[in-house]
C-alpha positions in Angstrom: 226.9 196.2 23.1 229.3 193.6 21.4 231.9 195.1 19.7 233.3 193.7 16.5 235.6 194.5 13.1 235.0 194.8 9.8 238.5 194.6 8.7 240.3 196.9 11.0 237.4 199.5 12.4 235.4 198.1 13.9 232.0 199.4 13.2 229.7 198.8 15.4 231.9 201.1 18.0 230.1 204.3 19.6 233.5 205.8 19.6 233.6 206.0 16.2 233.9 209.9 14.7 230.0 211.4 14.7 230.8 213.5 11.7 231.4 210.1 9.8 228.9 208.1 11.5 226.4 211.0 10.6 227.2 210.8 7.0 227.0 207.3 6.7 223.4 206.8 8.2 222.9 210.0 5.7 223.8 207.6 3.0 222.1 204.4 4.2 218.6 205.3 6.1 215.9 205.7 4.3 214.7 209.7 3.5 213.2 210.6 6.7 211.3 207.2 8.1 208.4 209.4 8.9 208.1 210.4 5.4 208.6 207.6 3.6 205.9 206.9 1.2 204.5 203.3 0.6 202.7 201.8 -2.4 199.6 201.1 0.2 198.4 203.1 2.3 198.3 201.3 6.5 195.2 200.1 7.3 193.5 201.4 10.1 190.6 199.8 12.2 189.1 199.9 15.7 187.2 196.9 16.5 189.0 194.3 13.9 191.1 193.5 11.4 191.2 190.7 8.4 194.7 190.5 6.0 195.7 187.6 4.0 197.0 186.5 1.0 193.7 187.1 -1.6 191.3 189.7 -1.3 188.1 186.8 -1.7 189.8 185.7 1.6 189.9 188.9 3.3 186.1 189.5 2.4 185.8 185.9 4.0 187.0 187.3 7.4 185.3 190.2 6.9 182.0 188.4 6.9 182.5 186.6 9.9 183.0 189.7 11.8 179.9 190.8 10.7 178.2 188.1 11.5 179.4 189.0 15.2 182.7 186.3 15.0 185.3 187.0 16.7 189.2 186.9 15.4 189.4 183.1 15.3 186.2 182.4 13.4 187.7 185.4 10.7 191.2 183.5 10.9 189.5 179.9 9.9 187.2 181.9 7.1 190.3 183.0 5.5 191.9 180.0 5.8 189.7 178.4 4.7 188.7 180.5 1.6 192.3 180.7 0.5 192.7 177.0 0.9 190.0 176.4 -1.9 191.8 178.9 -4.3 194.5 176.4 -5.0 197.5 178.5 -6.3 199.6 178.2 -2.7 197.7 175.9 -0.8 194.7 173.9 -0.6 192.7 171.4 1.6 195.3 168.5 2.2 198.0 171.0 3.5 199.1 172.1 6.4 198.4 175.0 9.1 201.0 176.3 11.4 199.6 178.9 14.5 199.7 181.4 16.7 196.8 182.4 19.0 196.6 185.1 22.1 194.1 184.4 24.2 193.2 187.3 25.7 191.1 185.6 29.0 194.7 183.3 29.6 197.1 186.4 28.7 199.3 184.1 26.4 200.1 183.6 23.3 199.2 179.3 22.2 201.0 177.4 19.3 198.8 175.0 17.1 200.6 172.2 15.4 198.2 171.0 12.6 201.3 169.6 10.1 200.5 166.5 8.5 202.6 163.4 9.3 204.6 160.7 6.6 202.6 157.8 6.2 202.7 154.1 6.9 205.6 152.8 4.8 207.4 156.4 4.6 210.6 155.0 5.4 214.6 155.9 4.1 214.4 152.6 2.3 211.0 152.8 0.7 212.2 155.8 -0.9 215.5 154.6 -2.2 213.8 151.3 -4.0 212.2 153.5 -5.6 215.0 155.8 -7.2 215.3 158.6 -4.7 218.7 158.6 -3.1 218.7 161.7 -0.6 215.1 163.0 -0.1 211.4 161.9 -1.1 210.5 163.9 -4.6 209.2 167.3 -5.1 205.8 166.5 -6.6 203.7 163.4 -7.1 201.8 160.7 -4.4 205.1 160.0 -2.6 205.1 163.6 -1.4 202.3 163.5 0.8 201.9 163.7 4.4 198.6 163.5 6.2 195.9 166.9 5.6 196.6 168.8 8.6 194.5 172.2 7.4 190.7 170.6 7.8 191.9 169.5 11.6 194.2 173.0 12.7 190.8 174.9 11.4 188.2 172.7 13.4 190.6 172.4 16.1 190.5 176.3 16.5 187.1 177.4 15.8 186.4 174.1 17.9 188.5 175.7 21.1 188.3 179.8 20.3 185.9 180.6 18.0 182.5 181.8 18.4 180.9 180.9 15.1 179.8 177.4 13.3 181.6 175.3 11.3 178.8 176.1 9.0 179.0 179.9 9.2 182.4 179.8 8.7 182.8 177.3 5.6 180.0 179.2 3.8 182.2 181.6 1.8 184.6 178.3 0.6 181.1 176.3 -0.2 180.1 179.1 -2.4 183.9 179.7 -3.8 183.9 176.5 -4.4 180.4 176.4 -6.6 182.3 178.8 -8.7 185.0 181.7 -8.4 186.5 184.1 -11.3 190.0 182.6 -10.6 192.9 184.7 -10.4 195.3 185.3 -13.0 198.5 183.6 -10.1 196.3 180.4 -10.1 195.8 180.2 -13.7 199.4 181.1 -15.0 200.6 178.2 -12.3 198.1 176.0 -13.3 199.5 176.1 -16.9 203.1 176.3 -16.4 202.4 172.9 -14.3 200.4 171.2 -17.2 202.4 168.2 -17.5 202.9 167.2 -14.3 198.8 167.1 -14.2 198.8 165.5 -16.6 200.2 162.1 -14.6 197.1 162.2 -12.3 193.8 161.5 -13.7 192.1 163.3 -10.7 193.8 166.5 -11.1 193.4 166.7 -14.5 189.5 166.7 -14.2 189.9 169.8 -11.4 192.1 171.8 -12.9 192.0 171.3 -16.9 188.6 173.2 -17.9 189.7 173.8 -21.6 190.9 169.6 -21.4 191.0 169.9 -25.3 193.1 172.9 -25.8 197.0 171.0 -25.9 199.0 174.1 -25.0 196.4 175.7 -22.5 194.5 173.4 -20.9 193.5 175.0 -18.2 191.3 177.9 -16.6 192.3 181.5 -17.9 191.8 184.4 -15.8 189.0 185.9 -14.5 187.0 182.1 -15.8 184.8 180.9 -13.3 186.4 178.2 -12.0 184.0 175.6 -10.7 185.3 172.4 -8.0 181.9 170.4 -7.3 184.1 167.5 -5.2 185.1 169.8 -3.0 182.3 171.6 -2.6 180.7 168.4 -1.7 183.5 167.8 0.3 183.1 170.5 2.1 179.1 170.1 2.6 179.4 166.9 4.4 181.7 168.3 7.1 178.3 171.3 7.4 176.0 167.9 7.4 178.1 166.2 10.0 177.7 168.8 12.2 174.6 169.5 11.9 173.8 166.0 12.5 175.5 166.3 16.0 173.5 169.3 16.7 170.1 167.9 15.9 171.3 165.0 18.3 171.8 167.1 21.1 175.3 167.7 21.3 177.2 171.2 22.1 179.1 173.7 19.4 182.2 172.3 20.3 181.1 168.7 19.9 179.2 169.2 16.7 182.5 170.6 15.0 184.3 167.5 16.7 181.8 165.6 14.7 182.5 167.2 11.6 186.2 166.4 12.4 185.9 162.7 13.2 183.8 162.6 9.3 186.8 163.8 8.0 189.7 161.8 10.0 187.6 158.9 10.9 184.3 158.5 8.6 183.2 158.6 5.3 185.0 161.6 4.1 188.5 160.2 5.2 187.6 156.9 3.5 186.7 158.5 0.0 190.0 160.3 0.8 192.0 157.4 1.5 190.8 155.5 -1.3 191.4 158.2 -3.8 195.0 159.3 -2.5 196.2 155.2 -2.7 194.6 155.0 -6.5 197.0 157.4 -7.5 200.0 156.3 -5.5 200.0 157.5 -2.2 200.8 155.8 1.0 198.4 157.3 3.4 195.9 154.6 5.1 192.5 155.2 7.2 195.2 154.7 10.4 197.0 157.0 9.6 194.1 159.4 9.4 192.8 158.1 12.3 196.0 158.5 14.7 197.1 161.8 13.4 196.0 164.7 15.8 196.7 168.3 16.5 198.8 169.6 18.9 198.2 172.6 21.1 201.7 173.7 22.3 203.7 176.3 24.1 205.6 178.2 21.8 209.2 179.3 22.3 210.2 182.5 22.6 213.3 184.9 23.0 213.3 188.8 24.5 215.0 191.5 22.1 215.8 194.3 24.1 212.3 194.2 26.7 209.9 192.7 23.2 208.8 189.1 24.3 208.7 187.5 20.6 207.0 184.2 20.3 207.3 181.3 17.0 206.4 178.0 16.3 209.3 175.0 17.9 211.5 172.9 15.4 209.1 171.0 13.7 208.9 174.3 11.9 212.0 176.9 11.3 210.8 179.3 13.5 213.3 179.1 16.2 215.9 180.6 13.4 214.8 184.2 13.9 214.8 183.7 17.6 218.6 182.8 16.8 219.3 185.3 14.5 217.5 188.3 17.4 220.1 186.6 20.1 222.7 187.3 18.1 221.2 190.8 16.4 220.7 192.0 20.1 224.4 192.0 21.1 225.3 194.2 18.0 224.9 197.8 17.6 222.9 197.9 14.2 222.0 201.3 14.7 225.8 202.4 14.3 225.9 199.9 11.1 223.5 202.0 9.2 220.1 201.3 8.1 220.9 198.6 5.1 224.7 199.7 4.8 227.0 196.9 3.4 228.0 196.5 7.1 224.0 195.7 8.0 223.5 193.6 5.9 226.9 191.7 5.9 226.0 191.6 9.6 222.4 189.9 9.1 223.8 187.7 6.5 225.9 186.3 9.1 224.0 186.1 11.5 221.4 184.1 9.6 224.4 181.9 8.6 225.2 180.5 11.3 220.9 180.2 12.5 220.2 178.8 9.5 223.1 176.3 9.7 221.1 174.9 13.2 218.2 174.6 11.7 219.5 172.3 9.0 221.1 170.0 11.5 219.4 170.4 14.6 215.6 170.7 13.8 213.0 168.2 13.5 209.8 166.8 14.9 210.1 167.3 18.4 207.9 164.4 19.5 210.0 161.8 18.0 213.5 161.3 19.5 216.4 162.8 19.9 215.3 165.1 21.3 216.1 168.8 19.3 218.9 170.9 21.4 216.2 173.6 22.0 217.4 175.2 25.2 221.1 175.6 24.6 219.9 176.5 20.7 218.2 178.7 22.1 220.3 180.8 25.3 221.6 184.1 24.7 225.3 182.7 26.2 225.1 180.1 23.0 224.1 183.6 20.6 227.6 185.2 22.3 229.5 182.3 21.1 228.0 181.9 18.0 228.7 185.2 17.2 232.6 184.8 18.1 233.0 182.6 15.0 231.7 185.5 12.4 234.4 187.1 10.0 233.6 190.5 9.7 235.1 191.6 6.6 234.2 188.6 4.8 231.5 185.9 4.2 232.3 182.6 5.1 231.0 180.1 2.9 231.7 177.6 5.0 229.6 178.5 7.9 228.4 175.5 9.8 226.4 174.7 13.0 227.2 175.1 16.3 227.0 173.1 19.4 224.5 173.9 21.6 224.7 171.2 23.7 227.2 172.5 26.0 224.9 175.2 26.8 222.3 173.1 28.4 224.4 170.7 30.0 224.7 167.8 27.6 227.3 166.5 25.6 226.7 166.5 21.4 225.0 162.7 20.6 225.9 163.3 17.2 229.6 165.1 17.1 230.2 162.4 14.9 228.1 164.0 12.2 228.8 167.6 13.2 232.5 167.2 12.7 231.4 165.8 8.8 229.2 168.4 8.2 228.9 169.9 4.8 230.9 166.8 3.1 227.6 165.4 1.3 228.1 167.1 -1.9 224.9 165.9 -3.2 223.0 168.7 -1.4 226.0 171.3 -1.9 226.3 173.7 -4.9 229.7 174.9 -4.5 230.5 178.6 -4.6 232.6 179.5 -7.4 230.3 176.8 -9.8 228.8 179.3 -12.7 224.8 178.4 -13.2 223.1 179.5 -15.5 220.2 182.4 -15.2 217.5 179.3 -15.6 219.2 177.7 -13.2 219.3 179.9 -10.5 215.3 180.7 -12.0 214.5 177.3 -11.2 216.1 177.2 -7.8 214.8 180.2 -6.4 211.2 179.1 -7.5 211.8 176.0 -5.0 213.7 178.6 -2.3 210.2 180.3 -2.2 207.8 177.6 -2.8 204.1 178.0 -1.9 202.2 179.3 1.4 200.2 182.0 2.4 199.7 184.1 5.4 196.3 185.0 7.7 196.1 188.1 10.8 193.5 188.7 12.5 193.1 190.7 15.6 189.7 191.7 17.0 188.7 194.2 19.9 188.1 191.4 22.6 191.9 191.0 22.3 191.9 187.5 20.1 195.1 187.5 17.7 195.7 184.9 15.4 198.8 184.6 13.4 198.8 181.4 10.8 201.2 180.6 7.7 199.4 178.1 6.2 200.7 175.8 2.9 200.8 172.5 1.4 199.0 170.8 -1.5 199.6 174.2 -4.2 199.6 173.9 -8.0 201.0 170.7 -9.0 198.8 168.8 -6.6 197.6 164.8 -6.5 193.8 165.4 -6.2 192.4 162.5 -4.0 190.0 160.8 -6.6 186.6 162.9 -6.0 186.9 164.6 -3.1 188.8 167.9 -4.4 191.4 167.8 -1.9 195.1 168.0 -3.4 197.5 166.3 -1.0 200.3 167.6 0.4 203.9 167.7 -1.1 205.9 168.4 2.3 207.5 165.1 3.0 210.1 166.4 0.5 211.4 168.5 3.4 212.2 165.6 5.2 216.2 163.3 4.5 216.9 160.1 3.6 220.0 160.0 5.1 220.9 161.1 9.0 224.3 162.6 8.1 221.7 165.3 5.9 220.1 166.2 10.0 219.6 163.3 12.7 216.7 164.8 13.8 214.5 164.9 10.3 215.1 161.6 8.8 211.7 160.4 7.5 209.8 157.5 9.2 206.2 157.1 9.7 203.7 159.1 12.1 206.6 161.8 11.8 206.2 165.8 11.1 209.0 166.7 8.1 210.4 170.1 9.4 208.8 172.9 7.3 209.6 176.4 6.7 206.4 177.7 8.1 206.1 180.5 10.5 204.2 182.3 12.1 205.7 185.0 14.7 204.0 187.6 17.3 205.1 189.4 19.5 204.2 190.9 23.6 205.6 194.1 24.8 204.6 194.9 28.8 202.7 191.8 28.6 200.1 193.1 25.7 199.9 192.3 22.1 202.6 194.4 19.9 202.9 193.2 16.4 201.4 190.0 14.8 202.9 189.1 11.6 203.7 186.4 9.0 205.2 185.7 5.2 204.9 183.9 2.3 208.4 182.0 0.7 209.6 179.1 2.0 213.1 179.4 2.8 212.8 183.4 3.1 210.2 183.0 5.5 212.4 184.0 8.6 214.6 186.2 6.7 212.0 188.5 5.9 210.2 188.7 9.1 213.5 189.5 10.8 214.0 192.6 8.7 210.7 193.5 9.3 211.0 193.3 12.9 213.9 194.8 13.0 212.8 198.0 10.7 210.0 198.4 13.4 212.3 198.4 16.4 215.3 199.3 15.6 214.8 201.7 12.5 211.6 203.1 13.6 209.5 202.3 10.3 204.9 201.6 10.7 204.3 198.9 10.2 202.9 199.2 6.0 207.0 201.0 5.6 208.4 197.9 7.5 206.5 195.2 5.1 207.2 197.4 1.8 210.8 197.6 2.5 213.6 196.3 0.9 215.1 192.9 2.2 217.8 191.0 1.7 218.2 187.3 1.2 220.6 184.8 1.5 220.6 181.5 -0.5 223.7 180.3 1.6 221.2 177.6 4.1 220.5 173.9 2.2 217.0 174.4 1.0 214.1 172.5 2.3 212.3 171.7 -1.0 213.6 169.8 -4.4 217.1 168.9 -3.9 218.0 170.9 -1.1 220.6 172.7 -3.1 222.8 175.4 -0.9 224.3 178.6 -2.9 227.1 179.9 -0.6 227.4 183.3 -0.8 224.7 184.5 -2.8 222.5 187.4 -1.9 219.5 189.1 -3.7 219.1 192.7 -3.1 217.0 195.5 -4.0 217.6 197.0 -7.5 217.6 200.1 -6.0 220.7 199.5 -3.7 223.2 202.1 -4.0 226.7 200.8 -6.3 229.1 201.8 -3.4 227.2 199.2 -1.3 227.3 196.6 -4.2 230.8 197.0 -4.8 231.1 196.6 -0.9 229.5 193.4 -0.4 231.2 192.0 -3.7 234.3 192.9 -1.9 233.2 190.7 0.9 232.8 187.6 -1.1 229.4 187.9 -2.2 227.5 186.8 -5.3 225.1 189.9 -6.1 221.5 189.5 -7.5 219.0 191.9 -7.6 215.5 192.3 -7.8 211.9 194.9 -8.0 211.0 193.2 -4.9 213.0 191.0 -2.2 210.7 189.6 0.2 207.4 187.8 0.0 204.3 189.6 1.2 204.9 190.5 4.3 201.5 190.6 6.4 200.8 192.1 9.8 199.5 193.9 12.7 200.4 196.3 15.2 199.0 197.1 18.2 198.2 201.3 19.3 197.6 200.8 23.0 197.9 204.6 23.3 194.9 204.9 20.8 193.3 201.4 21.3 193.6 200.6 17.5 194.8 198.8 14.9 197.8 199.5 12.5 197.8 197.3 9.4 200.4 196.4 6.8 200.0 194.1 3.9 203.1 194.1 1.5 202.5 194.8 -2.2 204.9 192.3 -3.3 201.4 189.8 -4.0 197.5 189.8 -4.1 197.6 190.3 -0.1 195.0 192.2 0.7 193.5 193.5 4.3 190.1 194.8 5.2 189.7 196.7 9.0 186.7 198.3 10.8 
C-alpha cells in the first residue's frame, strides 16, 4: 500500500495505534454491514433479471422473458419502453453499452452516440451568438438519433426475439400511457421553452388552452400517435423483409435502413430542418454503430470494464488506479479522510477527462494507454495534498507513460485560464444558483440491467432528447441535445472541439465487472456528471466495505462539483461537496477544515442500478436504488 499524510499522521499507515484505528472505523462504518437495513429489499432471481429506470419498463423486459427472450431482447424492451416515456430520454437520443457474451467469454462495447451534423462547426456556432459551446436546448443541440440503431444493432447481433416482439410494449405505450408524475412536473416546469417549437407543443401540451399548465397531469393518459406510427413502420419494414425471404437479422437490418436511409429518416430529416436543425439525409445515412472493445483496469484481482473516451467512462478506471494504491480500509468507511481521499482522487480523473477525452475516431488521438497505466495512477497520486483540497487541481500528462511526448503542452501549461468556464471558489452564489447548476450537473439519462441464465449481461446508460426536446415535425422523435457537450474552442479540450460526423464526449456509462473470468457485478447510474462518481462508491462499498449489492446502491455518496461540467456552460465549483444529511458534525467540521464548501442532501447519488452475480448459489442479487422510479423485476 501507498502511504500518505493527512497533515502530519499519515493515515493510511497500518502502524497506526489499533485501539484508535478501532474507534475510528467505530465512528465511521456503517452499524454492522450485515445488518444494515435498506428502503428496498435485494431482488432475487434464478433464471433472469429486468431493472431500469420505470417500472412500465421493467414489465417491458419482463415480457420478453416470457415470451422465451433472452437478456438482450429484455435490455432493448426496456430501452425501448423508457425511451417513449420522455422525462430522461426518448427516441432521438443516444445508447451507450455493455454486453457479455457468454459463447465469446467477453464483455463487448456498443457505441450508438449520435454524431454533430453537416455544418456543426466552431464558427457556425459563434455567428450565431454562442462563444464557448453549442446551447443547452433548441435545434442547434442535436446530434444524429443513435438509440433506434444501438437497439436494432443489438437485438440484430444478440438477441433472440423480433423487432416486432420487442417494440410491442412501446407501440402500445405509445397508443396511451397514465404518465408519471417526473414527466408531467418536467413537462411543465419546461413550458416555455416548448413553446418555441410547434412540433413539441402538439406532443406534449394536452391541456394547449390552460396558460399556466399546459400540459399532461399525472396519472393522464398520455397519448403520442406520430410515434406510435413511427414506430409501426420500423414493425412493417421488417416484416416486409421477412415476407421477402430474408433472415431475422436481415429483416431488423431492414427496419434499420427505413429508419437511417428510407422513408422514416426522410419524414425525420425534414421535420428536424423545419425547426432549425442541421441534420441532413447524409448524415443519417453515414452514421453507424460501433461494436468496440472496451477498456478496462484490474482492482485488486476484479477485471472492471467501461465504455472508451468518447464517453467518461475511463474516469473511474482512473480514480480505481489510484484508489488501489491507498489503504481505504484504514481511512474508515466515509471518514473525512475517505472521502477527502476520493475527492482527490476524482480530482485529478476528472481533470483528464476534461482535457484529454474525446471521439476516439477522429484525431488526435486520446492519450488512452498512458491515461490509463497504473505507473501514471502512482504519479498522479504524488501531486495530492492530503490535508487540504486543491482547487487548483489540473491534468496530468500521460503521455510520458506510453512513450510520446504531450502534442498539446502548449494548452496544458494554460490550463484553467479560460475564466469563461470557471466559477471561482470563494464567489458567493446564491441557493438558485447553485439549484440551477446542479440541475444541469445531473441532467437526464436512465439506466437498463439485464442478466439472464444463458449468461447474457447487458449493461446500457441510455439518454438524449429528455424534456425540453425539438420534436421532428410528425414523427414523435425529440432530437438530441448532446452537442452541448462538445467546445468551441480547443484550449476548452483538443480532443472535443465540435466538427461534423464527430461524437461530443458524453457523461454516459455503463460499467461491469469479471472476477476469475465470470460475470460479478453489472451496474449503471443516472446523473450526468455524477455518473462515475457514484458508481465508484458503489463499487467500492461492495469490495472494499463489504456491503450487497441493494446496501451498496442505497448508500450515501459523496459528490464533487470541482470537474467543468459537460452541459450548459460548463461551470466548475472548486471545492464544493454534497453529502449526506446524515453525516456526522465532527466529519463536517473536518472537511470544512480542509477547504471544502459543504452541501447536504436526503439523497446523494442518482439511482444506482445493478446486478451481482452468486456463482456459489447460481443466482441473481439485485439492487435498484430508491433515490427514483427504478424499479426491478427477477424470476
Amino acid at each position: 500500500m501507498m502511504s500518505v499524510a493527512f497533515g502530519s499522521r499519515p493515515p493510511c499507515s497500518v502502524a497506526a495505534p489499533r485501539v484508535a484505528l478501532a474507534v475510528l472505523l467505530l465512528l465511521t462504518l456503517p452499524p454492522i454491514v450485515e445488518a444494515q437495513r435498506t428502503a428496498k429489499p435485494v431482488l432475487h432471481g434464478r433464471h433472469w433479471m429486468a431493472i431500469t429506470g420505470k417500472p412500465l419498463g421493467a414489465t417491458a423486459g419482463a415480457r420478453m422473458f416470457h415470451q422465451g427472450g433472452n437478456a438482450v431482447d429484455a435490455a432493448a424492451a426496456m430501452l425501448a419502453a423508457t425511451s417513449t416515456m420522455w422525462d430522461v430520454l426518448s427516441w432521438g437520443g443516444e445508447t451507450q453499452a455493455l454486453v457479455y457474451h457468454p459463447g465469446e467469454q467477453r464483455v463487448i462495447g456498443v457505441n450508438a452516440l449520435g454524431v454533430a451534423p453537416t455544418g456543426a462547426t466552431p464558427d457556425h456556432y459563434r455567428a450565431e451568438g454562442h462563444e464557448n459551446f453549442p446551447p443547452e436546448v433548441g435545434p442547434l443541440s442535436a446530434v444524429t438519433p443513435g438509440t433506434p440503431g444501438g437497439l436494432m444493432t443489438m437485438l440484430a447481433e444478440w438477441g433472440r426475439l423480433s423487432l416486432a416482439d420487442v417494440l410491442q410494449p412501446s407501440i402500445e405505450m405509445a397508443e396511451g400511457y397514465p404518465i408519471e408524475a417526473d414527466a408531467a412536473r418536467r413537462i411543465r416546469n419546461s413550458a416555455d421553452d416548448i413553446r418555441q417549437w410547434p412540433s413539441s407543443m402538439a406532443v406534449y401540451f394536452t391541456h394547449p388552452d390552460d396558460v399556466e399548465n399546459p400540459g399532461p397531469r399525472e396519472g393522464e393518459v398520455f397519448r403520442q400517435p406520430g410515434l406510435k406510427r413511427t414506430l409501426e413502420r420500423l414493425v412493417e419494414a421488417e416484416a416486409e423483409a421477412l415476407a421477402g425471404g430474408a433472415s431475422r437479422k436481415e429483416a431488423i437490418q431492414a427496419a434499420y435502413d427505413a429508419f437511417y436511409r428510407g422513408d422514416i429518416a426522410a419524414d425525420f430529416v425534414a421535420g428536424a430542418q423545419a425547426a432549425g436543425a442541421l441534420i441532413t439525409m447524409e448524415d443519417m445515412a453515414n452514421w453507424q454503430v460501433h461494436l468496440e472493445e472496451p477498456v478496462t483496469a484490474n482492482y485488486k484481482g476484479i477485471d472492471v470494464y467501461k465504455l472508451t473516451t468518447w464517453v467518461q467512462g475511463p474516469v473511474m478506471l482512473q480514480a480505481l488506479n489510484m484508489a488501489e494504491q491507498l489503504d481505504l480500509q484504514a481511512m474508515g468507511y466515509n471518514s473525512a479522510n475517505y472521502l477527502h481521499a476520493l475527492y482527490q482522487v476524482m480530482n485529478l480523473s476528472f481533470a483528464d477527462r476534461d482535457f484529454y477525452y474525446g471521439d476516439p475516431y477522429f484525431p488526435p488521438a486520446e492519450p488512452i494507454e498512458g491515461l490509463l497505466s497504473k505507473d501514471y495512477a502512482r504519479a498522479r497520486l504524488e501531486t495530492i495534498e492530503w490535508d487540504r483540497n486543491d482547487p487548483n487541481a489540473g491534468p496530468g500528462d500521460p503521455y510520458p507513460f506510453q512513450g510520446e511526448e504531450n502534442p498539446f503542452a502548449d494548452l496544458l501549461e494554460r490550463w484553467g485560464t479560460r475564466a469563461a468556464v470557471t466559477t471561482e471558489q470563494g464567489v458567493e452564489l446564491s441557493l438558485e444558483d447553485h439549484a440551477t447548476l446542479d440541475e444541469d450537473f445531473y441532467l437526464g439519462t436512465t439506466s437498463v440491467q439485464a442478466a439472464d441464465a444463458e449468461g447474457w449481461v447487458v449493461s446500457i446508460t441510455p439518454s438524449g432528447g429528455w424534456i425540453p426536446a425539438v420534436v421532428a415535425g410528425e414523427t414523435g422523435i425529440g432530437l438530441s441535445q448532446r452537442a452541448q457537450s462538445f467546445v468551441l474552442d480547443e484550449a476548452d479540450n483538443p480532443y472535443n472541439v465540435i466538427e461534423p460526423g464527430k461524437r461530443p464526449r458524453a457523461t454516459l456509462t455503463p460499467g461491469m465487472a469479471l472476477k476469475d473470468g465470470r460475470p460479478f457485478l453489472s451496474f449503471a447510474v443516472q446523473g450526468g456528471d455524477g455518473q462515475d462518481q457514484n458508481l465508484l462508491q458503489f463499487f467500492l462499498n461492495v469490495v472494499e466495505w463489504d456491503m450487497n449489492v441493494q446496501q451498496a446502491v442505497e448508500a450515501p455518496n459523496m459528490n464533487s462539483f470541482q470537474m467543468r461540467g459537460s452541459f450548459g456552460q460548463h461551470e466548475t465549483r472548486p471545492g464544493r461537496m454534497l453529502l449526506q444529511d446524515a453525516t456526522p458534525p465532527w466529519i463536517r467540521s473536518a472537511l470544512e477544515s480542509m477547504g471544502y464548501d459543504l452541501t447536504f442532501a436526503e439523497r446523494t447519488s442518482g439511482p444506482i442500478n445493478a446486478i451481482f452475480f452468486d456463482w456459489e448459489n447460481d443466482a441473481f442479487w439485485g439492487g435498484s436504488s430508491h433515490h427514483g422510479d427504478d424499479y426491478g423485476i427477477a424470476w
